[in-house]
N, CA, C and O atoms as CSV, one atom per row, in Angstrom:
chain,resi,resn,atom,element,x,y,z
A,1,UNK,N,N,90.918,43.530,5.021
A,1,UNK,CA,C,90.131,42.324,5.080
A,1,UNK,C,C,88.787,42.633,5.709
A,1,UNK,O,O,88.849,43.242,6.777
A,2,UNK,N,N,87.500,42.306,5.214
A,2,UNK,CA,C,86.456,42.317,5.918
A,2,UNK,C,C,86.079,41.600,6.895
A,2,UNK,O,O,86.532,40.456,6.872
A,3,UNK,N,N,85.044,41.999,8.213
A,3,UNK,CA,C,85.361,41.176,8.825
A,3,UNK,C,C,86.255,41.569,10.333
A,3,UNK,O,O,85.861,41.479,11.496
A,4,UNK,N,N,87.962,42.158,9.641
A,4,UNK,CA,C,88.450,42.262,10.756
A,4,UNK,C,C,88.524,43.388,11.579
A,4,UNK,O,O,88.459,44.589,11.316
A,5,UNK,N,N,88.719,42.576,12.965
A,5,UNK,CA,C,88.637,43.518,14.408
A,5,UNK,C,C,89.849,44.372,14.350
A,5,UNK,O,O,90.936,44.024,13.888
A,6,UNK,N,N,89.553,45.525,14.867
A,6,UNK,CA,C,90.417,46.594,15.133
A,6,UNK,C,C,90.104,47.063,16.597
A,6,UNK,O,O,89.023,47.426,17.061
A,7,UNK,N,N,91.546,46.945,17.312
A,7,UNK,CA,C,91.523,47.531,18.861
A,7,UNK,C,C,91.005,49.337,18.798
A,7,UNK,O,O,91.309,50.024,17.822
A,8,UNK,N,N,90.316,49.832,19.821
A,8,UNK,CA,C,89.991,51.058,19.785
A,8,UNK,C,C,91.151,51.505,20.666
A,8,UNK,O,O,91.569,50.845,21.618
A,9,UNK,N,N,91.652,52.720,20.256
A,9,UNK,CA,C,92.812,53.783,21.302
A,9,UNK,C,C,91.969,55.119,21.512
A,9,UNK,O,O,92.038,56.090,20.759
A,10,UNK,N,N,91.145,55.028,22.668
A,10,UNK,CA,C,90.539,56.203,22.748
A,10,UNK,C,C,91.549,57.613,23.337
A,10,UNK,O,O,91.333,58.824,23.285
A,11,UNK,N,N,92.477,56.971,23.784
A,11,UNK,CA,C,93.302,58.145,23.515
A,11,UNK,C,C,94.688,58.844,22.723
A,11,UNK,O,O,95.565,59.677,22.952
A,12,UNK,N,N,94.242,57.895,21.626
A,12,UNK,CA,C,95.195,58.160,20.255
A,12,UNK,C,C,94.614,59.415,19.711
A,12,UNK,O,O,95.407,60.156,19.132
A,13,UNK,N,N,93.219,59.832,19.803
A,13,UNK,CA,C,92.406,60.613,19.208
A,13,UNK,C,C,93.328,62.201,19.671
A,13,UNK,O,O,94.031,62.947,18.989
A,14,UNK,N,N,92.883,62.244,21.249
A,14,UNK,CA,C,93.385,62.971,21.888
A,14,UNK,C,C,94.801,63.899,21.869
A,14,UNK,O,O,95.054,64.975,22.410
A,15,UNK,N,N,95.619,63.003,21.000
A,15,UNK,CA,C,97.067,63.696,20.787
A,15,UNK,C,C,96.592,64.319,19.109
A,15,UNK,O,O,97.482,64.901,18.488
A,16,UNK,N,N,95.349,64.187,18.508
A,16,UNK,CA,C,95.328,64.277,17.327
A,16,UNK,C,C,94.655,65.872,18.096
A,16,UNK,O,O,95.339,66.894,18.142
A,17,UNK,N,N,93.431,65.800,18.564
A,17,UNK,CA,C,93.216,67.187,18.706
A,17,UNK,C,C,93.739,68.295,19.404
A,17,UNK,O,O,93.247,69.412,19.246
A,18,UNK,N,N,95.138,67.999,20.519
A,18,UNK,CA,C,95.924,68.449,21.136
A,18,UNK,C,C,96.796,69.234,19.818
A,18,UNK,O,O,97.149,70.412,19.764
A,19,UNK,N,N,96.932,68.501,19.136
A,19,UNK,CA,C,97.732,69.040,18.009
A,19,UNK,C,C,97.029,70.493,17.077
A,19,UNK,O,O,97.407,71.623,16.767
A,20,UNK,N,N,96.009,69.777,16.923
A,20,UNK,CA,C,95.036,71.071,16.405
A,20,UNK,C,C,94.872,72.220,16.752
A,20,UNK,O,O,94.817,73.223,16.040
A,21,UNK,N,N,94.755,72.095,18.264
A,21,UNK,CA,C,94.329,72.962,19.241
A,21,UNK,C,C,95.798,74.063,19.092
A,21,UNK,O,O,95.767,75.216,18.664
A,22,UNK,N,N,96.837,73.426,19.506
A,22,UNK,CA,C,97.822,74.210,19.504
A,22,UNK,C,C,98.370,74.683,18.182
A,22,UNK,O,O,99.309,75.480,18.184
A,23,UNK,N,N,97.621,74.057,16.562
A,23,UNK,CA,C,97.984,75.110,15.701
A,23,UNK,C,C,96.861,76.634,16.054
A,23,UNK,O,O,97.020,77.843,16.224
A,24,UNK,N,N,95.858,75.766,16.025
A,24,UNK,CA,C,95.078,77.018,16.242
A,24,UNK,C,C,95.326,78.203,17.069
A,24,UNK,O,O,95.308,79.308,16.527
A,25,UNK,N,N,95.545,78.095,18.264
A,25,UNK,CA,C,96.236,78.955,19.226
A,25,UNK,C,C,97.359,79.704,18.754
A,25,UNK,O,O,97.607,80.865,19.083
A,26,UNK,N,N,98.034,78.993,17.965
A,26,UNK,CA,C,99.373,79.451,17.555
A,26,UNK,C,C,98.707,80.605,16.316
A,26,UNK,O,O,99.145,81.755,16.279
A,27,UNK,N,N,98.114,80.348,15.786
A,27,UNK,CA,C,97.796,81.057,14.609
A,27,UNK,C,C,96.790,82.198,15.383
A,27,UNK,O,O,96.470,83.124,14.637
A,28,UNK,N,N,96.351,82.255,16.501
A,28,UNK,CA,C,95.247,83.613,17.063
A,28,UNK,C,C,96.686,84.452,17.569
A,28,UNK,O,O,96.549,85.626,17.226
A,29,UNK,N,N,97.855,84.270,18.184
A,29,UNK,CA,C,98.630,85.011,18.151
A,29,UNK,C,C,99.804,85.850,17.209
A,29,UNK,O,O,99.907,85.819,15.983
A,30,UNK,N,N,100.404,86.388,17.905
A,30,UNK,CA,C,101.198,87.224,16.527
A,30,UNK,C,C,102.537,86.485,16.063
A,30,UNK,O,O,103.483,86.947,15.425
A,31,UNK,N,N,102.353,85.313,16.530
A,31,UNK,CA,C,103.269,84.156,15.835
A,31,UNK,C,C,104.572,84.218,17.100
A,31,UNK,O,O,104.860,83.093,17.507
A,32,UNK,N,N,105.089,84.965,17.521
A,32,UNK,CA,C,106.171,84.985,18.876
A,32,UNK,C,C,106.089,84.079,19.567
A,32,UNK,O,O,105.134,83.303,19.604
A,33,UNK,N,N,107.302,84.019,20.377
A,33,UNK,CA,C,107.106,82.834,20.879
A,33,UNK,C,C,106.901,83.395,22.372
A,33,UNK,O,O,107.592,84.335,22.763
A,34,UNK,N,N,105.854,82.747,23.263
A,34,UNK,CA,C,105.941,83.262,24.538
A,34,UNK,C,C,106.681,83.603,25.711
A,34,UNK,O,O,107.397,82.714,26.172
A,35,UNK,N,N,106.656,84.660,26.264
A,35,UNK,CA,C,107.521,84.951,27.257
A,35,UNK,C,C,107.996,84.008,28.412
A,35,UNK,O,O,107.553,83.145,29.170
A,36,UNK,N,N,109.264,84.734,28.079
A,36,UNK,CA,C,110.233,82.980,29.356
A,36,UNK,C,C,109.749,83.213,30.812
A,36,UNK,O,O,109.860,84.417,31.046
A,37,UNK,N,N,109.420,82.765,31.528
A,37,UNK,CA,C,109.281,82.906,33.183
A,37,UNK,C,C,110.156,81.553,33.672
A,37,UNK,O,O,110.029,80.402,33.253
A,38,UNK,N,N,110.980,82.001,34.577
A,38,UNK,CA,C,111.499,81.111,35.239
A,38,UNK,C,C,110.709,79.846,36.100
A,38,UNK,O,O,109.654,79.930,36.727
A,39,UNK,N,N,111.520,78.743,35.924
A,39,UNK,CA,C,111.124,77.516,36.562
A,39,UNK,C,C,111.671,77.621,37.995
A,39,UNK,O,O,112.848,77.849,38.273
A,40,UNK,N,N,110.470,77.389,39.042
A,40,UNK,CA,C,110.077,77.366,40.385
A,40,UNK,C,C,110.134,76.313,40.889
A,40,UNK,O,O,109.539,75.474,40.213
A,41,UNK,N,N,110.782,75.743,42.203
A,41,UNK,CA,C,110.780,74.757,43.141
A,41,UNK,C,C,110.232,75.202,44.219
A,41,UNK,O,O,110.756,76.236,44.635
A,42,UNK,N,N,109.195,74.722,44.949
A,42,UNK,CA,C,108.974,74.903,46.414
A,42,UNK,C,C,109.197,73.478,47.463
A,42,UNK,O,O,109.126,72.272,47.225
A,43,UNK,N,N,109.405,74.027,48.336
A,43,UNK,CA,C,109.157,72.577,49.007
A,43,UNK,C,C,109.606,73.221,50.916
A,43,UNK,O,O,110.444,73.950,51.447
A,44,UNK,N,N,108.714,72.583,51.224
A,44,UNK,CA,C,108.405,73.017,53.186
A,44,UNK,C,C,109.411,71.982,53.570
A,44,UNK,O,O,109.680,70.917,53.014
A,45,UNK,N,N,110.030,72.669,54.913
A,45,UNK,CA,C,110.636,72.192,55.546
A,45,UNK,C,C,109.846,72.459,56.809
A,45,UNK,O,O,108.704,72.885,56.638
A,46,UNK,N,N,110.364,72.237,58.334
A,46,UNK,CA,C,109.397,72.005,59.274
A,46,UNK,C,C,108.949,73.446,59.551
A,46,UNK,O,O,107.742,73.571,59.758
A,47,UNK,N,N,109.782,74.680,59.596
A,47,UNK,CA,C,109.162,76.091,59.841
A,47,UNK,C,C,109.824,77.086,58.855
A,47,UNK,O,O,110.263,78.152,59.286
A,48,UNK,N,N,109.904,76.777,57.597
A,48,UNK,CA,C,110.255,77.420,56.696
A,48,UNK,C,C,109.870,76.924,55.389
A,48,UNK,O,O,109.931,75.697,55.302
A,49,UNK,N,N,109.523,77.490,54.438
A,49,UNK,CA,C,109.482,77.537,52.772
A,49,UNK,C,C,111.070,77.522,52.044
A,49,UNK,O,O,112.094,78.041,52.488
A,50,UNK,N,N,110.927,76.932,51.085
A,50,UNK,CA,C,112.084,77.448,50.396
A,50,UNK,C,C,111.749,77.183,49.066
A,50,UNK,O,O,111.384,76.141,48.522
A,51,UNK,N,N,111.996,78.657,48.507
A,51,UNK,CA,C,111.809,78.316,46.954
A,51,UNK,C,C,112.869,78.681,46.445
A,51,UNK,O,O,113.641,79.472,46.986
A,52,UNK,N,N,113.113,77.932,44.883
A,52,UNK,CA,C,114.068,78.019,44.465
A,52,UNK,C,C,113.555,78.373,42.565
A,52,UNK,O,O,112.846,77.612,41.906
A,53,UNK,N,N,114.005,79.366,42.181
A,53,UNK,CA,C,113.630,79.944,41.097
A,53,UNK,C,C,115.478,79.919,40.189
A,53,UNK,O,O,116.586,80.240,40.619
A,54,UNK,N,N,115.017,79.377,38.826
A,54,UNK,CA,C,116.310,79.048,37.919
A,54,UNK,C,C,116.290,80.736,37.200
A,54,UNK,O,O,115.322,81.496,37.233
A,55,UNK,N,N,117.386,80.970,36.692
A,55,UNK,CA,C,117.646,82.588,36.564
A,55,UNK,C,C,118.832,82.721,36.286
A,55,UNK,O,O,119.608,83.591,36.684
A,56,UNK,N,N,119.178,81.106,34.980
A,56,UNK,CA,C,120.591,81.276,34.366
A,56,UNK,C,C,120.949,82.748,33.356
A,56,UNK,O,O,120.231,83.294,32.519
A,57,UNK,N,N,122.365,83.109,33.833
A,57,UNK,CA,C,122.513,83.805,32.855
A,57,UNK,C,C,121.942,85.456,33.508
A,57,UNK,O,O,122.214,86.443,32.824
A,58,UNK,N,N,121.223,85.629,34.734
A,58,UNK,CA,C,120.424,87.230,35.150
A,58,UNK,C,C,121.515,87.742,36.060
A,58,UNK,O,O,121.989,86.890,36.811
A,59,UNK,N,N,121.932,88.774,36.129
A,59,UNK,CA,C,122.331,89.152,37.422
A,59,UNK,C,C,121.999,89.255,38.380
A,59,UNK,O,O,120.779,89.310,38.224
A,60,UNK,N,N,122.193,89.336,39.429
A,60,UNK,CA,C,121.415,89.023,41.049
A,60,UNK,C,C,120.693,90.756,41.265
A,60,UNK,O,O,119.481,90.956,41.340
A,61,UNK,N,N,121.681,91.779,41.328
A,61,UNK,CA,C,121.378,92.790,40.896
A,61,UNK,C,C,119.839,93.256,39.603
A,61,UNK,O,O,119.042,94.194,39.584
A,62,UNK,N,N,120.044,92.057,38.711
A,62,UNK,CA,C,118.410,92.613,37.516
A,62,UNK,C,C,117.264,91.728,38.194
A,62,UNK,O,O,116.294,91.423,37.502
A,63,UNK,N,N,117.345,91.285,39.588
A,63,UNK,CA,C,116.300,90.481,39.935
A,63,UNK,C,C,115.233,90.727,40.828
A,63,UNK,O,O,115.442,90.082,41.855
A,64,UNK,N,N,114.430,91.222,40.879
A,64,UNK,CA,C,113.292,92.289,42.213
A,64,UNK,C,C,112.496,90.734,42.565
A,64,UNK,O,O,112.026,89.948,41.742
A,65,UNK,N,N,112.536,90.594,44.262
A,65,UNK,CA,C,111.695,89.994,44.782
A,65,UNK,C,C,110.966,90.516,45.487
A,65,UNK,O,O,111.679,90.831,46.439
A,66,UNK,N,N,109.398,91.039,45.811
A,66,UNK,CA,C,108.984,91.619,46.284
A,66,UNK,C,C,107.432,90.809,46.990
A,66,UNK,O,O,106.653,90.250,46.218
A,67,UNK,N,N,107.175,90.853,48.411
A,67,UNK,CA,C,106.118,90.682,48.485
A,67,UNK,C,C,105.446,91.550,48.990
A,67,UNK,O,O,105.925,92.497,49.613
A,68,UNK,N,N,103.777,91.281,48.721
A,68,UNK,CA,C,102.609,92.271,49.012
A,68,UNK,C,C,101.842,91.637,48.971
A,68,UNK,O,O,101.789,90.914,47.977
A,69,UNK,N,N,100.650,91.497,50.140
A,69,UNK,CA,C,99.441,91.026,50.198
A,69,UNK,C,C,99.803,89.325,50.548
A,69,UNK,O,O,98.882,88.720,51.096
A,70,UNK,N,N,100.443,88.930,50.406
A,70,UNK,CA,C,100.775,87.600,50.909
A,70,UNK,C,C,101.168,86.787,49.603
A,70,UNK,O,O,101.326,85.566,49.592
A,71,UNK,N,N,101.331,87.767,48.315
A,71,UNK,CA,C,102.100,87.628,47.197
A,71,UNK,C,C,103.741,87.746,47.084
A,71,UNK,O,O,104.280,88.840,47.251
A,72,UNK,N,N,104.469,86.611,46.804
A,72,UNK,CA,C,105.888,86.093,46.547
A,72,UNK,C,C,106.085,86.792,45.155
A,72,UNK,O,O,105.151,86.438,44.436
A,73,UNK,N,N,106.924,87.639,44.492
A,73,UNK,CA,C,107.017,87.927,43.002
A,73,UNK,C,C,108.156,87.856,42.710
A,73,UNK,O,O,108.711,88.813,43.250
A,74,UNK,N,N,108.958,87.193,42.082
A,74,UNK,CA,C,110.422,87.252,41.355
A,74,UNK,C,C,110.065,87.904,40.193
A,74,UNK,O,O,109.104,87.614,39.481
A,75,UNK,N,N,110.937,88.876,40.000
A,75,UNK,CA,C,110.794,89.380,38.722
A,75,UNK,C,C,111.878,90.110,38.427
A,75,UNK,O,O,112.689,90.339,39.324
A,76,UNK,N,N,112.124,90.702,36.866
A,76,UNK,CA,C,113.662,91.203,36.213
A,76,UNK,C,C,113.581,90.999,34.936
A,76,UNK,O,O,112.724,90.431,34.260
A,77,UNK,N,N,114.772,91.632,34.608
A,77,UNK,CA,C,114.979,91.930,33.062
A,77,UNK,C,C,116.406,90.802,32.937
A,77,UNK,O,O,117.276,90.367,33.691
A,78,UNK,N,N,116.044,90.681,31.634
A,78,UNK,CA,C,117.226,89.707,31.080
A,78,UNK,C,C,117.622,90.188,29.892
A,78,UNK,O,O,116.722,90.352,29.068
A,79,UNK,N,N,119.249,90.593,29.417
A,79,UNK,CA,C,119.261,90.961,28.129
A,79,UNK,C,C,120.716,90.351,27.956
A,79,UNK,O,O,121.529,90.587,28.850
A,80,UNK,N,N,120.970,89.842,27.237
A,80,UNK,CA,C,121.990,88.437,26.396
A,80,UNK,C,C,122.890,89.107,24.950
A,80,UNK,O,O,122.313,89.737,24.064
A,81,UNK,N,N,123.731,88.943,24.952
A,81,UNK,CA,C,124.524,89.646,23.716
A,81,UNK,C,C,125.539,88.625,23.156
A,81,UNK,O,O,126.297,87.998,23.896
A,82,UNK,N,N,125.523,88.527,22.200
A,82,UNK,CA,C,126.903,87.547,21.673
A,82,UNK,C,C,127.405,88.163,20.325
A,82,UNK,O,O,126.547,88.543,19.528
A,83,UNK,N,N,128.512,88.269,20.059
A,83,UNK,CA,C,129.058,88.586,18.932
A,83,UNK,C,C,130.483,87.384,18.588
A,83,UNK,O,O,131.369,86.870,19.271
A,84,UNK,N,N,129.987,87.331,16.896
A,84,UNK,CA,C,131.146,86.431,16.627
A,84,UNK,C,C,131.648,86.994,15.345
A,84,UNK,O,O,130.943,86.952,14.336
A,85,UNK,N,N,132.994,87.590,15.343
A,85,UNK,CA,C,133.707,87.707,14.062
A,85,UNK,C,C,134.590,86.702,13.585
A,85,UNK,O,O,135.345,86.026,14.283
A,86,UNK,N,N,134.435,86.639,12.218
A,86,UNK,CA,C,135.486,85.582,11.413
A,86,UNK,C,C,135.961,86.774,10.224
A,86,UNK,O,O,135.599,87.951,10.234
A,87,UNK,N,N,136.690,86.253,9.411
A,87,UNK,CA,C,137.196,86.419,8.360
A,87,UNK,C,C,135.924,87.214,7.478
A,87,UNK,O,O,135.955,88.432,7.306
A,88,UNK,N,N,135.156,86.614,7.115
A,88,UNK,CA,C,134.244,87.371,5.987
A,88,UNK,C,C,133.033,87.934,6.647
A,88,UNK,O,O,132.218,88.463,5.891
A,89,UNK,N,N,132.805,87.918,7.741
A,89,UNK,CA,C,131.365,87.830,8.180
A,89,UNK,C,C,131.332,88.312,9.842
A,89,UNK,O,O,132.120,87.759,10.608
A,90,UNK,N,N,130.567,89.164,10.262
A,90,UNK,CA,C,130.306,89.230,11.484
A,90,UNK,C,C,128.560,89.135,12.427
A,90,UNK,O,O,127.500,89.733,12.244
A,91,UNK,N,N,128.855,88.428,13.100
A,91,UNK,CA,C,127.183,88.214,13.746
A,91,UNK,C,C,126.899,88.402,14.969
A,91,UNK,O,O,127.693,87.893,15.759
A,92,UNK,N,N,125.861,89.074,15.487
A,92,UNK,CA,C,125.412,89.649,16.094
A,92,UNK,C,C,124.236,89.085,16.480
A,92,UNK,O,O,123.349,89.201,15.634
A,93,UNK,N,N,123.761,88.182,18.056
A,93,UNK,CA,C,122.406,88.251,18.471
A,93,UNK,C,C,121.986,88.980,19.732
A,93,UNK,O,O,122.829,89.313,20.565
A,94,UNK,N,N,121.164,89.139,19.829
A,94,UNK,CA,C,120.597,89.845,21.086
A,94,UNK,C,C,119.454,89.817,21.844
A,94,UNK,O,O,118.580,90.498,21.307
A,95,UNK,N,N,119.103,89.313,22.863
A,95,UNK,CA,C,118.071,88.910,23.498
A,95,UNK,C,C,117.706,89.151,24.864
A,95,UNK,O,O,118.477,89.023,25.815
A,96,UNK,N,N,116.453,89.521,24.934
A,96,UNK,CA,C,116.419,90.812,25.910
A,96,UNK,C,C,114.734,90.782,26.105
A,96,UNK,O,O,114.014,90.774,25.107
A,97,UNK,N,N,114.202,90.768,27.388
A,97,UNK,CA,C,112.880,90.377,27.754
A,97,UNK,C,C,112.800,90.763,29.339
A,97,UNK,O,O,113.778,91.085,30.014
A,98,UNK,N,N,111.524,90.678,29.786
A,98,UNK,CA,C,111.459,90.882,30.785
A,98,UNK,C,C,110.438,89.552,31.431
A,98,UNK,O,O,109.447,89.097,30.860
A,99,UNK,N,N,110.965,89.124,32.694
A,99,UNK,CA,C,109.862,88.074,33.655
A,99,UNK,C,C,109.162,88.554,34.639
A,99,UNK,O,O,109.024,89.720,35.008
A,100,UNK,N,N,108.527,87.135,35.230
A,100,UNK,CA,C,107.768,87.717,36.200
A,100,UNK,C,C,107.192,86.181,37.042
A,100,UNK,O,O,106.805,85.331,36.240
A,101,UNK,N,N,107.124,85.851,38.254
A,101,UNK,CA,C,106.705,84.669,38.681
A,101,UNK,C,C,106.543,85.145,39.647
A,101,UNK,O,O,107.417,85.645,40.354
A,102,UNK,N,N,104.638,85.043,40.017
A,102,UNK,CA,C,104.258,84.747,41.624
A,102,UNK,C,C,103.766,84.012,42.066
A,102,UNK,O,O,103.561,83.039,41.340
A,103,UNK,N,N,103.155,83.920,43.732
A,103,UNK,CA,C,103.091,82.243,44.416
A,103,UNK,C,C,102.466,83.251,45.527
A,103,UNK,O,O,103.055,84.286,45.842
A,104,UNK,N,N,101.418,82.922,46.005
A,104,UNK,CA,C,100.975,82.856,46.838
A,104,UNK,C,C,101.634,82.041,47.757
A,104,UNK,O,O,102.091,80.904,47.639
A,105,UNK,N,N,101.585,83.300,49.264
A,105,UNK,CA,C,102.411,82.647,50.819
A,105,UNK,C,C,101.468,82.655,51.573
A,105,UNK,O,O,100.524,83.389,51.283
A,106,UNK,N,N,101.406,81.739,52.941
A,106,UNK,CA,C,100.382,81.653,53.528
A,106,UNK,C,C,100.493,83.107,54.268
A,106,UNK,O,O,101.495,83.800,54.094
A,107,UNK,N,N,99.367,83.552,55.138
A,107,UNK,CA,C,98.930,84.801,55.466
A,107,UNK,C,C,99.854,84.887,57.085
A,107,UNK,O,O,99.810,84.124,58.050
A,108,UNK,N,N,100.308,85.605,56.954
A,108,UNK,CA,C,101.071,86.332,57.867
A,108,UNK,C,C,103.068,86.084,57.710
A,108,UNK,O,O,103.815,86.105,58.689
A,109,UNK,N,N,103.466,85.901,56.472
A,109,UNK,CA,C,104.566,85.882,56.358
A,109,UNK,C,C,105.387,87.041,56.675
A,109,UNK,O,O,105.117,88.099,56.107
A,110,UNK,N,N,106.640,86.975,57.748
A,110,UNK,CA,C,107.454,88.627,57.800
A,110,UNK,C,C,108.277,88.833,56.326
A,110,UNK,O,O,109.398,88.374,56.106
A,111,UNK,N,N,107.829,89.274,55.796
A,111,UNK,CA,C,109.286,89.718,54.460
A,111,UNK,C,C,110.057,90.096,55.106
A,111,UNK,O,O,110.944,89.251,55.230
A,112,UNK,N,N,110.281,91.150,55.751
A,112,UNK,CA,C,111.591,90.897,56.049
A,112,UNK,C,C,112.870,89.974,56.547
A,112,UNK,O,O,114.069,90.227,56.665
A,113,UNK,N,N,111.929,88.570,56.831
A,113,UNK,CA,C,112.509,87.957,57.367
A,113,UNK,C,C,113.201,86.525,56.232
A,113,UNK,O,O,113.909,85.572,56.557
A,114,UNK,N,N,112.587,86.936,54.750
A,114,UNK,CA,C,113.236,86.247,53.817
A,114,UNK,C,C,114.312,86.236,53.606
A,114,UNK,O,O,114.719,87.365,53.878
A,115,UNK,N,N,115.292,85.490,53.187
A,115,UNK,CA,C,116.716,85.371,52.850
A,115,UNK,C,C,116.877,84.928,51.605
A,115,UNK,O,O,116.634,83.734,51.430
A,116,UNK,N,N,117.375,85.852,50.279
A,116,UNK,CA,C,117.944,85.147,49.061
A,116,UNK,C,C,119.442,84.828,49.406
A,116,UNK,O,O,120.315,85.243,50.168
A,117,UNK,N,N,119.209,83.506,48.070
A,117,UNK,CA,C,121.267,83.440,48.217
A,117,UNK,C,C,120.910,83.524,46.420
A,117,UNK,O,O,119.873,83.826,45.830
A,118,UNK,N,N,121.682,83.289,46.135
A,118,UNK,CA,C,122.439,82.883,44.423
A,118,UNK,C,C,123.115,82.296,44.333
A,118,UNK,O,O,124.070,82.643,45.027
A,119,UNK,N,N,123.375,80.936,43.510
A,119,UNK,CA,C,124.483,80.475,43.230
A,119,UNK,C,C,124.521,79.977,42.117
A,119,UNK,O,O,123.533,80.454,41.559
A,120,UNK,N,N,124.941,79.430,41.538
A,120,UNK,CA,C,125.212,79.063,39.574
A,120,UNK,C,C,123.407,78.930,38.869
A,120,UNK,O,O,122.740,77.917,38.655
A,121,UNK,N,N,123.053,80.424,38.659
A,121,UNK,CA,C,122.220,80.899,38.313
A,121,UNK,C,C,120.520,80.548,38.794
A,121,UNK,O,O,119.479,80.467,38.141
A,122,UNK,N,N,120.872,80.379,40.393
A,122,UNK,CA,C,119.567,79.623,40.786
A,122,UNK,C,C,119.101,80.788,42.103
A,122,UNK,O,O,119.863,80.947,43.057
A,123,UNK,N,N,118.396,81.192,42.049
A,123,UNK,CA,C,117.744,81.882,43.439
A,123,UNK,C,C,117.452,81.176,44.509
A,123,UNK,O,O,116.686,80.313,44.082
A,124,UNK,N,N,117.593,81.012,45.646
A,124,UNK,CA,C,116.865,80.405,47.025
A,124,UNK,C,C,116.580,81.236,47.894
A,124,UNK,O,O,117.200,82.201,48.339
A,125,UNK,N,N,115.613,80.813,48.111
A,125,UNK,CA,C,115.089,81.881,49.022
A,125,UNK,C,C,114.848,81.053,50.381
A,125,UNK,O,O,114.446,79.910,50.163
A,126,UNK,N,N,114.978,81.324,51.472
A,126,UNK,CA,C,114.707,80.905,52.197
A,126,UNK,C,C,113.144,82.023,53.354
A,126,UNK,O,O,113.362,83.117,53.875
A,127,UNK,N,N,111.500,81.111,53.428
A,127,UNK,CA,C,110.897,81.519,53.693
A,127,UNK,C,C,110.493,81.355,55.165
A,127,UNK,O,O,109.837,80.325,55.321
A,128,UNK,N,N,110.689,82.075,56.318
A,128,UNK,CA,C,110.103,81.607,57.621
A,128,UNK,C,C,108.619,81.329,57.709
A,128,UNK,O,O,108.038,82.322,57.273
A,129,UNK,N,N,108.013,80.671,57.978
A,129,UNK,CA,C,106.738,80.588,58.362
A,129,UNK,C,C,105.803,81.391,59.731
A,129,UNK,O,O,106.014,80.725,60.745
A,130,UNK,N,N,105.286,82.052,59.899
A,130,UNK,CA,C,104.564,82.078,60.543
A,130,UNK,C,C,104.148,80.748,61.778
A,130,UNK,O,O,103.745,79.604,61.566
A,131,UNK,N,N,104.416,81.400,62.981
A,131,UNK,CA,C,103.544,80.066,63.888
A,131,UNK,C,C,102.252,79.327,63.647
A,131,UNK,O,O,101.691,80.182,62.962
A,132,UNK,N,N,101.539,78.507,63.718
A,132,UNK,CA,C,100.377,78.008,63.518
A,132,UNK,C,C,99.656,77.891,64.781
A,132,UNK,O,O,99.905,77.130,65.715
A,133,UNK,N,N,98.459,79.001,64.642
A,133,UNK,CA,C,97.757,79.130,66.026
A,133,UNK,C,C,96.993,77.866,66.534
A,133,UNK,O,O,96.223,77.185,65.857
A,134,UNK,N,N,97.366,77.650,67.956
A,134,UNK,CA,C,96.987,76.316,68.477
A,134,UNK,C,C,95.155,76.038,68.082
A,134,UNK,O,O,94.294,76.917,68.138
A,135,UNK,N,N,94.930,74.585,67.694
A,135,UNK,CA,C,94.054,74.493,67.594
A,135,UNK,C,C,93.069,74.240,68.710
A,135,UNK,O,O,93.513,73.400,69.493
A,136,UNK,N,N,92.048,74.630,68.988
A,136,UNK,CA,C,91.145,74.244,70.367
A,136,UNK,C,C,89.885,73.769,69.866
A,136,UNK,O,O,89.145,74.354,69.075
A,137,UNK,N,N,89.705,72.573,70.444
A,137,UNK,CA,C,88.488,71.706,69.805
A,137,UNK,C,C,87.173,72.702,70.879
A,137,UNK,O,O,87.433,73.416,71.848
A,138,UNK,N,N,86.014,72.459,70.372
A,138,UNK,CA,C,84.821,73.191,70.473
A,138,UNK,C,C,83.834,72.294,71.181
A,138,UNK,O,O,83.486,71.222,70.686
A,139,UNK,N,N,83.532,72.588,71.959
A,139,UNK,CA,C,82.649,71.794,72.584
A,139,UNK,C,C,81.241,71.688,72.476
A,139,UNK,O,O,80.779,72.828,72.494
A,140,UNK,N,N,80.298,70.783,72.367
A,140,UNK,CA,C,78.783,71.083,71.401
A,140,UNK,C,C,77.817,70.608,72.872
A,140,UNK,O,O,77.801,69.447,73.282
A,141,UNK,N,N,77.246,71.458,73.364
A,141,UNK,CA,C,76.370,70.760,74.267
A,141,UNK,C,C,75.270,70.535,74.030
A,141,UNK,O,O,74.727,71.521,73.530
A,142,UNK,N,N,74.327,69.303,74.190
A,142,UNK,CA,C,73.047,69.401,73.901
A,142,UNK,C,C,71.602,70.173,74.458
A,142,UNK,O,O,71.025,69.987,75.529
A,143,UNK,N,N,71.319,70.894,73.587
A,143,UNK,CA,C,69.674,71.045,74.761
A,143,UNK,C,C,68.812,70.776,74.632
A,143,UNK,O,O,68.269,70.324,73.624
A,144,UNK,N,N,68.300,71.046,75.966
A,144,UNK,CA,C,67.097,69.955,76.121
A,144,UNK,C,C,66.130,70.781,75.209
A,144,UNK,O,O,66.269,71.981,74.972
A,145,UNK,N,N,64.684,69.619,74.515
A,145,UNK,CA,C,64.134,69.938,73.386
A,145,UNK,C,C,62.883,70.069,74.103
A,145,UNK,O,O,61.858,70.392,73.503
């Protein structure tokens, strides 16, 4: 009909070029799908960190946590096997990659003083903090001009 009003969705547009964007991207690579890195929880408690990194399915053993420089790194290999025989047919998948996730810790963390646990495929770590050096306010005196 001429004449009629049409509401504007200025961000209807937005899911249109989001879409684009990610064929395009998809098509500058070699079509694979990107490498898995585990999903990270942090969260402070009053003198400790604790992060918690998901790592279904890894052995505790294929998992290197290492810090350096005030860098947190989980990292490891993951490799997955399944086989299924029937009657006419046998199948075989296999999947096998390597991760990697780091996080900056505030500056003066002891590593040695980290603690992993494991339990139904989740890492925790438990992080001590460092003391926080007392603050001392500064005193500004004026002079004479």
């Amino acid at each position: 009909m001429p004449g009629m009003l049409t509401r504007w969705e200025p961000f209807a547009e937005l899911g249109e070029l989001r879409s684009r964007l990610d064929r395009l991207f998809g098509d500058l690579t070699d079509g694979r799908d990107r490498a898995w890195a585990p999903a990270i929880d942090v969260e402070r408690e009053k003198d400790k960190l604790i992060v918690r990194a998901d790592v279904p399915g890894v052995k505790p053993e294929d998992v290197n946590i290492e810090v350096q420089d005030d860098i947190l790194t989980i990292s490891g290999e993951h490799e997955e096997r399944t086989e299924k025989k029937e009657k006419n047919f046998l199948r075989r998948e296999r999947r096998y990659g390597s991760f990697s996730r780091s996080m900056a810790l505030p500056p003066g963390v002891d590593a040695s003083k980290i603690e992993a646990v494991t339990k139904d495929g989740v890492i925790e770590l438990e992080i001590p903090l460092p003391s926080e050096a007392a603050k001392e306010p500064v005193k500004i005196t004026p002079t004479a001009a």
